[in-house]
N, C-alpha and C positions, 0 to 999 in steps of 0.2 A: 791959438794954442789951447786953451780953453775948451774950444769945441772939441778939438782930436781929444784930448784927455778925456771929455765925459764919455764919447761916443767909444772909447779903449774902456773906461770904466764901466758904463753899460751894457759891454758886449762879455761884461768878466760876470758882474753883477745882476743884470735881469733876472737868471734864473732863480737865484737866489729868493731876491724879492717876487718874483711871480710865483713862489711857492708858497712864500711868506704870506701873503695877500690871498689867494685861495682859502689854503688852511685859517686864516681871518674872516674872510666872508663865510665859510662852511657852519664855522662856529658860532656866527651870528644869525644863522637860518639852518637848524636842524630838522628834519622830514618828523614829521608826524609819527605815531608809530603805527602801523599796519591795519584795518581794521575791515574785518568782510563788508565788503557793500550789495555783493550780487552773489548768485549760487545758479549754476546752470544745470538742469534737473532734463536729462534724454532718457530717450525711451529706446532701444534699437531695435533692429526687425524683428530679429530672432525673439524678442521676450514679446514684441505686437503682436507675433504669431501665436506666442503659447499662449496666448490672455486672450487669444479669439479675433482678433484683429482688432478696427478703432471703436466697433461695438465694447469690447472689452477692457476698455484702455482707463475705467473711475479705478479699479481695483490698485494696477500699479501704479497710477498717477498720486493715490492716495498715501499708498506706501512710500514712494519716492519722498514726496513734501514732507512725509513724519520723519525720515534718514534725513533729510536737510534743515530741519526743523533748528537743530542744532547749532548750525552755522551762523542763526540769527540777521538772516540779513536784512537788508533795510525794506523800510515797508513803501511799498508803491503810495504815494500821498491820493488820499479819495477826495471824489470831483465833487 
């Protein structure tokens, strides 16, 4: 009798507490909050062409890293 009763009362109840329990664990591990780690800096045809091709590629390359400069991202650790 006991058993039928938990297994009627678990089938009412689970949701409840498995919502209960989530929103409990969420709340004890909240995410960091956001922070640039990488920046990915391309160059596409069309602009390798105006610049002369890969001969010409310090000018925009230069430019690009000064527009990303910004985003600060993390520095490659030296060997």
């Amino acid at each position: 009798m006991a058993c039928a009763a938990g297994i009627t009362l678990s089938y009412f109840l689970d949701p409840f507490f498995d919502d209960v329990a989530y929103d409990f664990m969420y709340r004890l591990h909240r995410p960091k909050p956001w922070r640039t780690a990488s920046v990915v800096l391309a160059i596409d045809e069309k602009t390798l062409q105006k610049c002369g091709g890969i001969d010409g590629i310090r000018k925009p390359l230069a430019e690009g890293l000064r527009a990303v400069a910004h985003a600060a991202p993390r520095r490659w650790p030296s060997t």
